[in-house]
ROLOBA-270024 format. One record per residue (C-alpha): residue number from 1; residue in three letters; x, y, z. Coordinates in nm, 4 decimals, always signed. Layout:
<lopas>
<lopa NUM; 'ala'; <X; Y; Z>>;
...
</lopas>
This chain:
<lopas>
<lopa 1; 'unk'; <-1.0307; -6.2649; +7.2462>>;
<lopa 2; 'unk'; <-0.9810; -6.1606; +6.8755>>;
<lopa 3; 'unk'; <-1.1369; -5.8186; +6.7784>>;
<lopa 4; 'unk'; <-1.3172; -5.8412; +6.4907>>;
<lopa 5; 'unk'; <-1.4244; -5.5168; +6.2905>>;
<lopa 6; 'unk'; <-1.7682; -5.4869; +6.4418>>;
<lopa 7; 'unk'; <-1.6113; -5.5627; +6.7730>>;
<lopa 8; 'unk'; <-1.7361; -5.2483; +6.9473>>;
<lopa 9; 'unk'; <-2.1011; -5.3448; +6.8959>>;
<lopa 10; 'unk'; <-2.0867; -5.6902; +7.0579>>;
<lopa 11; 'unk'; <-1.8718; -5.5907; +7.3800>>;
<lopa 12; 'unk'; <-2.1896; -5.4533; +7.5189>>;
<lopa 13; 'unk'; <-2.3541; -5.7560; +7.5041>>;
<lopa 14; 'unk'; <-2.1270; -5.9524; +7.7438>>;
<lopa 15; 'unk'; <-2.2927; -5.9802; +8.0831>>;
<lopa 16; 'unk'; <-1.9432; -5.8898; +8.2498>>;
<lopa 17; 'unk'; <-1.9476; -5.5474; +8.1095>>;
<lopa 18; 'unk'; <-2.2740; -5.4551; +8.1401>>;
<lopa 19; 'unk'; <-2.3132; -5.0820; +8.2839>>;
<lopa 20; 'unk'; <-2.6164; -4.9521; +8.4943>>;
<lopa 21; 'unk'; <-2.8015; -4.6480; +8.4793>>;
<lopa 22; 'unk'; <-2.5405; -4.4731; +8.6910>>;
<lopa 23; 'unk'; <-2.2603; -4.5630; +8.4572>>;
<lopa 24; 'unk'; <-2.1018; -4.7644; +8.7368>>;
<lopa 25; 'unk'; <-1.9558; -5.0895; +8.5935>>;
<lopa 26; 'unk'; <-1.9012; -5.3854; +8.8376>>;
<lopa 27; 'unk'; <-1.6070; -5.5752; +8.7278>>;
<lopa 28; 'unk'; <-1.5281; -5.9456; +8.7685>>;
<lopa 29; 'unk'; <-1.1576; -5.8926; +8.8575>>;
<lopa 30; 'unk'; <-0.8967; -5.6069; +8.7406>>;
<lopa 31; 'unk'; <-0.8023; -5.8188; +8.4883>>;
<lopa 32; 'unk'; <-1.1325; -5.8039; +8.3313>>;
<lopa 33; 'unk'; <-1.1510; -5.3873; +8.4149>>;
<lopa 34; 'unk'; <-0.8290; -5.3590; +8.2654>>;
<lopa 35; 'unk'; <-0.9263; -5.5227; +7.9252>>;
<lopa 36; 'unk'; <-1.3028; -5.3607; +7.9373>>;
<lopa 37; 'unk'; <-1.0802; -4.9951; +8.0140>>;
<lopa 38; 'unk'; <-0.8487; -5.0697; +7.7438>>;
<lopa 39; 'unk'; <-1.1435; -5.1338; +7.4998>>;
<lopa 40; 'unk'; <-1.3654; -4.8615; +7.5904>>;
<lopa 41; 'unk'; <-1.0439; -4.6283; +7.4964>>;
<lopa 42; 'unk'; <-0.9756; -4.7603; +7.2078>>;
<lopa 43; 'unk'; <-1.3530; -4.7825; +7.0707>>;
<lopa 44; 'unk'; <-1.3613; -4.3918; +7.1651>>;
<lopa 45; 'unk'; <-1.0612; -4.3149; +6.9604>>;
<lopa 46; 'unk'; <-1.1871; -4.5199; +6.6563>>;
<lopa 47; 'unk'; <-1.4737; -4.3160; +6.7236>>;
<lopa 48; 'unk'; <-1.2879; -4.0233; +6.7013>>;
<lopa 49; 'unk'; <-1.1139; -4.0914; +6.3387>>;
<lopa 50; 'unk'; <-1.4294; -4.1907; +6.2244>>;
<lopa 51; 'unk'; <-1.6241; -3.8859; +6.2895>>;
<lopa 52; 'unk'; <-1.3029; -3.6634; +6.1997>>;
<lopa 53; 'unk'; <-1.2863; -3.8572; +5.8341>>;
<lopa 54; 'unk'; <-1.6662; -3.8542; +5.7872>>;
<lopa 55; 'unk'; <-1.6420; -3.4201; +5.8517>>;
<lopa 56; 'unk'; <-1.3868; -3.3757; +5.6455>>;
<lopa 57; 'unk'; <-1.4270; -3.3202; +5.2325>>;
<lopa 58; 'unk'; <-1.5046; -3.5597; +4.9961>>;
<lopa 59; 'unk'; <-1.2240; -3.5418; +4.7801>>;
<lopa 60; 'unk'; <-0.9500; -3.5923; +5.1316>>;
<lopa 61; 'unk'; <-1.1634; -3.8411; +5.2079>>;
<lopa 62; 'unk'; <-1.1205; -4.0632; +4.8903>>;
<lopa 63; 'unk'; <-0.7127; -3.9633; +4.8981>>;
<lopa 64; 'unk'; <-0.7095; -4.1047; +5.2650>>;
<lopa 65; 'unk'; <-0.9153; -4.3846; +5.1894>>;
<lopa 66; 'unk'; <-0.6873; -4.4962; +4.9015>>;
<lopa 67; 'unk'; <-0.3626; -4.3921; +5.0740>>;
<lopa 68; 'unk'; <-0.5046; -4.6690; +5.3458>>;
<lopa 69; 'unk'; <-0.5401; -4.9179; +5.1024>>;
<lopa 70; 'unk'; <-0.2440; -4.8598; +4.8779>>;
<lopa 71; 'unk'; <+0.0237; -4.5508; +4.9102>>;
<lopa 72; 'unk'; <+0.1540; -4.6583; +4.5336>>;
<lopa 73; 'unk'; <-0.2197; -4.6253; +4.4335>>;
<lopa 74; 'unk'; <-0.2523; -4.2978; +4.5338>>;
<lopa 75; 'unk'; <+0.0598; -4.1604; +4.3941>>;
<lopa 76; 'unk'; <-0.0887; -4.3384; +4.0064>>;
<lopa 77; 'unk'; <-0.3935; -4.1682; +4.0927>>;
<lopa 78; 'unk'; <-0.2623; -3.8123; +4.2399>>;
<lopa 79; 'unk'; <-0.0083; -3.8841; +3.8590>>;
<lopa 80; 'unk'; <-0.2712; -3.9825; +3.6415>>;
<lopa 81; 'unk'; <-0.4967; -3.6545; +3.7598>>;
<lopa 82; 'unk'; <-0.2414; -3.4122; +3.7084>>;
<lopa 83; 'unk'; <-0.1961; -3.5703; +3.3544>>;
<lopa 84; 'unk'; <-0.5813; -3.5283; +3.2866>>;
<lopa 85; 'unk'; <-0.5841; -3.1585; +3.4226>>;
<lopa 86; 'unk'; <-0.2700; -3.1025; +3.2107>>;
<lopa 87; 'unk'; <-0.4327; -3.1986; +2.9076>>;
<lopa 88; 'unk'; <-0.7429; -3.0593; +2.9714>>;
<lopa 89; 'unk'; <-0.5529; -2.6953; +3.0112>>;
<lopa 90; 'unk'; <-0.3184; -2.8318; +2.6869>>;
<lopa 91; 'unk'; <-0.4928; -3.0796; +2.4340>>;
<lopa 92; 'unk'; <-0.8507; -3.0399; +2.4481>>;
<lopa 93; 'unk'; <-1.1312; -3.2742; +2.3419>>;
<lopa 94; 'unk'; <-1.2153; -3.0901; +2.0129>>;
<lopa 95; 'unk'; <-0.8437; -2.9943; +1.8846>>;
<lopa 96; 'unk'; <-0.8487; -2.6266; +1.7102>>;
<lopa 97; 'unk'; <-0.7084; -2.6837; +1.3617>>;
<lopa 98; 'unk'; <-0.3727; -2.5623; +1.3538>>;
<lopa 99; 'unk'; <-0.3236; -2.2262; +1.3005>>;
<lopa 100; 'unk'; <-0.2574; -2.1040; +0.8898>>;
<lopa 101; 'unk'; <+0.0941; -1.9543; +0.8004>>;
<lopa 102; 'unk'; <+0.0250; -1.5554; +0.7474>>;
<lopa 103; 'unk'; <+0.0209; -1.4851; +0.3907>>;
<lopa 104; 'unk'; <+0.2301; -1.2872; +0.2587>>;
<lopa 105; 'unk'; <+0.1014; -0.9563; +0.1005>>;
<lopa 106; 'unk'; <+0.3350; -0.7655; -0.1440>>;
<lopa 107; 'unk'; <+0.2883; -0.4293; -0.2009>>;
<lopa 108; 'unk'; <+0.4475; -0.4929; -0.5390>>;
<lopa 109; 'unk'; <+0.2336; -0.3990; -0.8487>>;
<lopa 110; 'unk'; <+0.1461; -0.7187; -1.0357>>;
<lopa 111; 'unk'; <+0.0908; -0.5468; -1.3692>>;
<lopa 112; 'unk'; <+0.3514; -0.4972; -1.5979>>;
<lopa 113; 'unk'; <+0.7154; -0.4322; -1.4836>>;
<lopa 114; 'unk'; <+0.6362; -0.5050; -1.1344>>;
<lopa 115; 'unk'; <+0.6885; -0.2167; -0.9965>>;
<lopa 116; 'unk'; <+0.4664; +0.0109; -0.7177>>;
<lopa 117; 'unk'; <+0.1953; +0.2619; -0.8852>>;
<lopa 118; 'unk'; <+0.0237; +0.5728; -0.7116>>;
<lopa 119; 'unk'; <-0.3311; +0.6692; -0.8632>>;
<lopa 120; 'unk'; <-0.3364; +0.9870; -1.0653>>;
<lopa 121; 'unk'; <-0.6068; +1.1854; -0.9744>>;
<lopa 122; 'unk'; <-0.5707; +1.4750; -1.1564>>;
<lopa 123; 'unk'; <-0.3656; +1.6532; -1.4773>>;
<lopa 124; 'unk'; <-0.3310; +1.6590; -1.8118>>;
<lopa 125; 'unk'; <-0.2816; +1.2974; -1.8444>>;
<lopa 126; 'unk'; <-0.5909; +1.1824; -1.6477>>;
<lopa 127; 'unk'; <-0.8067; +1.4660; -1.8634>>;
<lopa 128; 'unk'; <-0.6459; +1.2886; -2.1944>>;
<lopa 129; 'unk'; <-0.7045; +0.9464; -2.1107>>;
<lopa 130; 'unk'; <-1.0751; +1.0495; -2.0184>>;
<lopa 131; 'unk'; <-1.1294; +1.1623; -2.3353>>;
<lopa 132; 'unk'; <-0.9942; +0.8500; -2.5093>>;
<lopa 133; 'unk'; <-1.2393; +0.6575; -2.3079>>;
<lopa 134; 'unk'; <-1.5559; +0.8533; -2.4034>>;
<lopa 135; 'unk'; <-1.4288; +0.8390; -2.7367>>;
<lopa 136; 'unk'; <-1.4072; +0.4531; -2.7267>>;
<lopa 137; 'unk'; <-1.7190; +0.4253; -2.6065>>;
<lopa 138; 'unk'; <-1.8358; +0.6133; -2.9213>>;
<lopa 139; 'unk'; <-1.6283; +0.3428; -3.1135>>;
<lopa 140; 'unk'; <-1.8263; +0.0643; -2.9422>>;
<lopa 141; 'unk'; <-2.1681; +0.2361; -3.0941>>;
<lopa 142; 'unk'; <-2.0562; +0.2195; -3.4627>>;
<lopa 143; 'unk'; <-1.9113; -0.1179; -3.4438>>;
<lopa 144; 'unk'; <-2.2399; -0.2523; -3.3014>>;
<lopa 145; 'unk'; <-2.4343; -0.0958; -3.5491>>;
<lopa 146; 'unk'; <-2.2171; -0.2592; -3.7979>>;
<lopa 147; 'unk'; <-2.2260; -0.6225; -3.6334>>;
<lopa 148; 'unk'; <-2.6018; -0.5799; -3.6839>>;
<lopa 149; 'unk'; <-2.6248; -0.4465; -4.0281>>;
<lopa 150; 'unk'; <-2.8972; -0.2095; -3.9866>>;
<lopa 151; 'unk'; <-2.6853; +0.0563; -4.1098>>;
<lopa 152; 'unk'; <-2.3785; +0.1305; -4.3441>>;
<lopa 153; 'unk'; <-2.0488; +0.0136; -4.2199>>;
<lopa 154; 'unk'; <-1.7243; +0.2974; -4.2514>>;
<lopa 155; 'unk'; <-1.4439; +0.1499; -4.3855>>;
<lopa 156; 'unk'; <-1.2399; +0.1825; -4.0898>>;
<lopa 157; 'unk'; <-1.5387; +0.0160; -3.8540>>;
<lopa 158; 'unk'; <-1.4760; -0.2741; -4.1226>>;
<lopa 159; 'unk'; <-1.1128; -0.2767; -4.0901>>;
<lopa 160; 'unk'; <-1.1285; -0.2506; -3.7203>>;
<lopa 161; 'unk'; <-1.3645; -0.5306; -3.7170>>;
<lopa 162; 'unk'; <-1.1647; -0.7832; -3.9330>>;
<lopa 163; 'unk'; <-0.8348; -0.6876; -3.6596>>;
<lopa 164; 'unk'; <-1.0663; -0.8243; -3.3622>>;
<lopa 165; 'unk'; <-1.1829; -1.1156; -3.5625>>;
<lopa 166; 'unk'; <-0.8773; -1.2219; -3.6527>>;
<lopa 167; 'unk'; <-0.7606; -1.1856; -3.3082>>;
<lopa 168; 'unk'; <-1.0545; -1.3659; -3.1719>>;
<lopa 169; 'unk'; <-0.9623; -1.6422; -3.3866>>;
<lopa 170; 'unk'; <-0.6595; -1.7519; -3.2331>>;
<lopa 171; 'unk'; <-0.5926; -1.7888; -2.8509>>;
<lopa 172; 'unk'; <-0.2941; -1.7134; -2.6326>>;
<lopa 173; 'unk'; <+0.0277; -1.5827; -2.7644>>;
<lopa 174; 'unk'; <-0.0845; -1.6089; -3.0977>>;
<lopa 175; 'unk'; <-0.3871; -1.3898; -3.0288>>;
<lopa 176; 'unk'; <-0.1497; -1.0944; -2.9334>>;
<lopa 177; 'unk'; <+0.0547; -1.1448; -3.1812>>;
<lopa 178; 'unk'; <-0.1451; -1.1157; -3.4651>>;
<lopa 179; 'unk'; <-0.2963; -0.7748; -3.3315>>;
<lopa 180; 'unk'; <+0.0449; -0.6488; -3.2938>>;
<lopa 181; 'unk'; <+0.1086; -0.7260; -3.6325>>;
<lopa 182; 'unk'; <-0.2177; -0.6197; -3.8358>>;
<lopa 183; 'unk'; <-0.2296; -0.2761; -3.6596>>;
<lopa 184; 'unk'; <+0.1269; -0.2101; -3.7367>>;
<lopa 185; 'unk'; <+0.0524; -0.2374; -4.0684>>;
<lopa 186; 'unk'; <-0.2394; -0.0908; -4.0698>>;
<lopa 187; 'unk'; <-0.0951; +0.2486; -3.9100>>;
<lopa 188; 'unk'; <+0.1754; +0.4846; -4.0711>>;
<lopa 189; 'unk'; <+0.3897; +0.6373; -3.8326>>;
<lopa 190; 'unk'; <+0.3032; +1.0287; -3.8197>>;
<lopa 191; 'unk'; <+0.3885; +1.2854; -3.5755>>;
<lopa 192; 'unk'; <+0.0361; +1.4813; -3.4504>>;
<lopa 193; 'unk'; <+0.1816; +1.8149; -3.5553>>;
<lopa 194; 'unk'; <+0.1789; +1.7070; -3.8982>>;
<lopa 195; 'unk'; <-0.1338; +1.5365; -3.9054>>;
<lopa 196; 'unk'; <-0.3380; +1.7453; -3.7011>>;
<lopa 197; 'unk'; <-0.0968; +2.0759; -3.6508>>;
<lopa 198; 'unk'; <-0.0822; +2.0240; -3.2621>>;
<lopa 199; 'unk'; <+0.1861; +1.8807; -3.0241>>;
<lopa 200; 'unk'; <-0.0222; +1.5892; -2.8683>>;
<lopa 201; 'unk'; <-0.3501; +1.4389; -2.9494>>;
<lopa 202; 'unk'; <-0.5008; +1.0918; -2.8127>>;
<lopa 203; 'unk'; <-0.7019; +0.9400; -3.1179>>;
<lopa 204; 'unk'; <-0.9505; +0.6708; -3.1004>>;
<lopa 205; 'unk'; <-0.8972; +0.3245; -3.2846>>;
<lopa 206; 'unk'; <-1.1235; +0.4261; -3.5865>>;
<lopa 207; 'unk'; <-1.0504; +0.8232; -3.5997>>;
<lopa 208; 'unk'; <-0.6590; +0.6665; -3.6451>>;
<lopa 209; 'unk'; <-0.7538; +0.3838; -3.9216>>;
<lopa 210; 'unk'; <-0.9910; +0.7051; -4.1077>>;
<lopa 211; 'unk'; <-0.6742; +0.8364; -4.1710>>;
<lopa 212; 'unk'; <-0.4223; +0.5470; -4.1598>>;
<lopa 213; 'unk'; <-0.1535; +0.7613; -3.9518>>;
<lopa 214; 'unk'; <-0.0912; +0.8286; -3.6140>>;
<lopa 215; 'unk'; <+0.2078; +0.8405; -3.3802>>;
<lopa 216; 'unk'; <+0.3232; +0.5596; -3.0710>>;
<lopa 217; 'unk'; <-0.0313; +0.6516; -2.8582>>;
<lopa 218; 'unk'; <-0.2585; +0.6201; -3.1377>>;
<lopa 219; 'unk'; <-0.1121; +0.2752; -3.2403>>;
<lopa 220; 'unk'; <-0.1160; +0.1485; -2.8659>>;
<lopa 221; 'unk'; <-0.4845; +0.2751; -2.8040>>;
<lopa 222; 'unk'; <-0.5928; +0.0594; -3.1090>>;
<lopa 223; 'unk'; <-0.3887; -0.2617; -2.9848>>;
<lopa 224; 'unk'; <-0.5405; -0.1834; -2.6070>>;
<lopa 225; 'unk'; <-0.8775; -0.1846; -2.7558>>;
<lopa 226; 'unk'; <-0.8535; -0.4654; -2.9997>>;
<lopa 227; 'unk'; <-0.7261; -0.7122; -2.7380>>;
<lopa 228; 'unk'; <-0.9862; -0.6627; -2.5268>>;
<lopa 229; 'unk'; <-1.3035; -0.6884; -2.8000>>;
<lopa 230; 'unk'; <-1.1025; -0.9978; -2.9529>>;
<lopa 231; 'unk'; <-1.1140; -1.1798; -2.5897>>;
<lopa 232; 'unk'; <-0.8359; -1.0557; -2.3348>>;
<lopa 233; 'unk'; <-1.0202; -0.9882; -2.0008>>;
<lopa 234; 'unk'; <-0.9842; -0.6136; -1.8995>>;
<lopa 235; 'unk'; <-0.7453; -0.6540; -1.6603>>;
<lopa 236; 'unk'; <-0.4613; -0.8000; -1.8405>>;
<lopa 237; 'unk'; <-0.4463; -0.5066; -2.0805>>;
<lopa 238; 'unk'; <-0.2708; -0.2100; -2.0111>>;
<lopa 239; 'unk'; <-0.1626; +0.0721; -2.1643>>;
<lopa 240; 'unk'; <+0.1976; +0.1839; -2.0265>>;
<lopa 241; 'unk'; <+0.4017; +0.5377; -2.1071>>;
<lopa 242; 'unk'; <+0.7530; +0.4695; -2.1154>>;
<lopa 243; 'unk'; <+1.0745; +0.6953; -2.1140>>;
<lopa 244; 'unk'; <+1.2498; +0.5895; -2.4223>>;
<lopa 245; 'unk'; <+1.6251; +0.6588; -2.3029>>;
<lopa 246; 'unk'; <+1.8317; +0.6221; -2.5805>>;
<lopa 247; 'unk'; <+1.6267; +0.9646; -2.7485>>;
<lopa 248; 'unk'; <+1.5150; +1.0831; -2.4282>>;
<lopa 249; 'unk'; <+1.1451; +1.0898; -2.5414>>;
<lopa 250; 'unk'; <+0.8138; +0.9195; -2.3976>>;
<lopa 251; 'unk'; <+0.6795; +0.6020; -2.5635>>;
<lopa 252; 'unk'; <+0.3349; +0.4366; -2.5656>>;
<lopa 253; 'unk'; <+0.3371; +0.0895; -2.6201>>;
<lopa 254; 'unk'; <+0.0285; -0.1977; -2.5047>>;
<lopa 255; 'unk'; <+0.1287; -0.4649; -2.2258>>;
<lopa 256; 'unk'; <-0.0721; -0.8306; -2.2024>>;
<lopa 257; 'unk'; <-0.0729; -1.0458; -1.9723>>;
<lopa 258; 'unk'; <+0.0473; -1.4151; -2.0906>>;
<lopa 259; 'unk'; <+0.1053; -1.7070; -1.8823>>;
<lopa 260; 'unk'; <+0.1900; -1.4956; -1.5743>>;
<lopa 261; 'unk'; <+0.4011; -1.2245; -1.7637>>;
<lopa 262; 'unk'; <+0.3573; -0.9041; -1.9800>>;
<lopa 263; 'unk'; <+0.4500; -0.9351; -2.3542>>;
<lopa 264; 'unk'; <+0.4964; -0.5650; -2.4825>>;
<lopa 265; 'unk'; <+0.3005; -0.4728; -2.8301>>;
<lopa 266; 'unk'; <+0.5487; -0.2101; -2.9953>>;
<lopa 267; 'unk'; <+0.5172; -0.0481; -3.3190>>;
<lopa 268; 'unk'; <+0.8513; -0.0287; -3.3528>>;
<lopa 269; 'unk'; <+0.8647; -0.3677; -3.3893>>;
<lopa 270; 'unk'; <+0.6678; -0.7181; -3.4774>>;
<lopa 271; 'unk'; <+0.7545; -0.9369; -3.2744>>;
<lopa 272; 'unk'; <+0.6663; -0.9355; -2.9009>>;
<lopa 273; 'unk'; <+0.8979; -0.8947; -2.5921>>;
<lopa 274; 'unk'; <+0.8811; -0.8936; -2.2458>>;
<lopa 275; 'unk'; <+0.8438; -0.6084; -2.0116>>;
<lopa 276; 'unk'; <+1.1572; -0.7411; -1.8573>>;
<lopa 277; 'unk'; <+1.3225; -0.7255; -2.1984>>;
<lopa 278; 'unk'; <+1.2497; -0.3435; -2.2423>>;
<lopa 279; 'unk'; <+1.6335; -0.2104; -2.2146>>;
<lopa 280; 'unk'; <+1.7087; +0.1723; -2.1860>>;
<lopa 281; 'unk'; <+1.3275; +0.2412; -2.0826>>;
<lopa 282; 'unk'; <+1.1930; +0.3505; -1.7656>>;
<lopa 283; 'unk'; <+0.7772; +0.2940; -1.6454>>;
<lopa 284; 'unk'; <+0.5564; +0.6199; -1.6050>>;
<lopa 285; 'unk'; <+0.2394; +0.5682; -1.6136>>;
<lopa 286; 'unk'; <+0.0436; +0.2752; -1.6732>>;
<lopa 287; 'unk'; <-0.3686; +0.3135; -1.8143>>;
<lopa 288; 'unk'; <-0.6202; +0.0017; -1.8188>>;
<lopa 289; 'unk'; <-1.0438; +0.0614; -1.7172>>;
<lopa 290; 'unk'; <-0.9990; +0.1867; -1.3723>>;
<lopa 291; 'unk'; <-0.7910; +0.4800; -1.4460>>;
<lopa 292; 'unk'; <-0.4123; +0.6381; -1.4756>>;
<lopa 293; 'unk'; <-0.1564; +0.5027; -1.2567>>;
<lopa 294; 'unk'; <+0.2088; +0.5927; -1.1902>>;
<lopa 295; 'unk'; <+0.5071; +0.3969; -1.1651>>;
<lopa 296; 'unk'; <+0.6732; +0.5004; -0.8414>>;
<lopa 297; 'unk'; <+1.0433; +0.6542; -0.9341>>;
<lopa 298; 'unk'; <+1.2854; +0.3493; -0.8757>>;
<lopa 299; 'unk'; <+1.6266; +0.2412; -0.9947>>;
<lopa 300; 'unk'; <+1.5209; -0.0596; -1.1034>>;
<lopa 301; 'unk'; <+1.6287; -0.0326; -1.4958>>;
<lopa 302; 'unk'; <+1.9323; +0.2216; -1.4464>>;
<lopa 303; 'unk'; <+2.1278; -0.0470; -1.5201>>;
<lopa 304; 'unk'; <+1.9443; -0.1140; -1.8454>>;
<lopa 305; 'unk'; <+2.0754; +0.2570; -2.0300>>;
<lopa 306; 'unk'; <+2.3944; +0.0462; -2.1218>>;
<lopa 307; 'unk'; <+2.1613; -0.2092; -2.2960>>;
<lopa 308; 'unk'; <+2.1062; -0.1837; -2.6889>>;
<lopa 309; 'unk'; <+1.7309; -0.1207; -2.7401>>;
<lopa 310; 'unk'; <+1.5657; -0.4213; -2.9292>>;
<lopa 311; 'unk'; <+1.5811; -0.4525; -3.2566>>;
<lopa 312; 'unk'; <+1.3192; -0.4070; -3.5835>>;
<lopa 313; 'unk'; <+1.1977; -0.7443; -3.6862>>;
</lopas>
């Protein structure tokens, strides 16, 4: 006889191996007990396995199942599960965008000569500069009055007025140029102490064109304000002190920003340079709207004392 898979169900239909209600079982021969034995046995062990895979967990129970059916299938399976955990731990569904390179902050000074600066918070230069300010400010008040023509005009509010036109008129390099120029030549050079019979005094632009003199300050604080009423945005306009090394004196002189540099307004000179260009002069202090700076001590231009100064145009 051929055991089938459901074999265990029919055996206790045969009338040979039926079993009273005293569990006695009357055989036909020992042949017949043997094979009825032999059964029985194995039917309780099957029994066994079954009951020991049904109580065991549902995930051994799918590994066993497969590992019955195909050993290479459960290896691929046991693989391709520790491939989906990996990337589950590694790649996930929704990627993160990757992460951005860390910029790069410089503690360098981006205004002219590229150098560090330290706010100035108090002295005489803060006090002077503070002073210029308010007097600008008065400046402002005239040369509205004048745009408007409700009242009379000075003659240096008129001057002052045709600088920031002409200015205005012109863009770019050209724009700073032609300020340099016209308030070169609107200015004669004069020390303070003859004008105004003390060491050092900060004029505002029309105070300095009501006389027509002034020294290197007074002609810088009239560039520093024309540029900005003929179109330059605040902060590319600076006014910068300067140690002047081949006298040994300090220097005023107006730096603008163009096309990512600083062009230096002189009135030593017409034409324009760059604050790279500035041999045999060391950065103090630089001046714009937000206050009085200083140029960190550095050794930057020692090697420019050797260098002639530029000349006159």
């Amino acid at each position: 006889m051929v055991l089938r898979e459901d074999d265990h169900f029919a055996i206790a239909d045969q009338p040979s191996l039926q079993c009273g209600k005293a569990a006695t079982c009357f055989m036909l021969n020992t042949k017949n007990a043997i094979i009825a034995i032999f059964v029985l046995v194995s039917l309780f062990t099957a029994g066994s396995e079954t009951n020991a895979l049904v109580d065991a967990p549902a995930s051994s129970a799918v590994i066993a199942t497969t590992h019955v059916r195909s050993h290479d299938q459960v290896k691929v399976r046991t693989h391709d599960d520790s491939d989906v955990a990996a990337r589950d731990l590694s790649e996930p569904s929704v990627k993160s965008p990757p992460l951005a390179k860390p910029s790069i902050h410089s503690s360098t000074f981006t205004g002219p000569f590229g150098l560090n600066v330290v706010p100035v918070v108090h002295g005489e230069l803060l006090t002077k500069w503070r002073g210029v300010e308010a007097d600008i400010r008065a400046d402002s008040e005239v040369l509205a009055r004048c745009l408007d023509g409700t009242e009379f005009c000075p003659s240096a509010a008129r001057k002052f007025l045709a600088i920031i036109a002409e200015g205005r008129a012109r863009t770019g390099r050209a724009r700073i140029g032609v300020i340099n120029r016209a308030i070169n030549f609107a200015i004669r050079p004069m020390s303070d102490f003859a004008q105004w019979g003390v060491p050092d005094r900060w004029s505002a632009p029309l105070a300095t064109l009501t006389t027509g003199r002034g020294d290197c300050e007074d002609y810088a604080i009239a560039k520093y304000v024309a540029l900005r009423a003929a179109g330059v945005a605040d902060d590319d306009v600076r006014l910068v002190i300067v140690r002047n090394l081949a006298v040994g004196d300090d220097h005023a002189v107006v730096a603008a920003r163009l096309d990512g540099g600083w062009m230096i307004l002189d009135n030593r000179w017409l034409a324009l340079v760059e604050d790279v260009e500035m041999y045999r002069a060391v950065p103090l202090f630089v001046m714009d709207n937000t206050g009085v700076k200083q140029f960190e001590p550095t050794t930057v231009y020692a090697s420019h004392a050797s260098a002639p100064l530029p000349r006159r145009s």
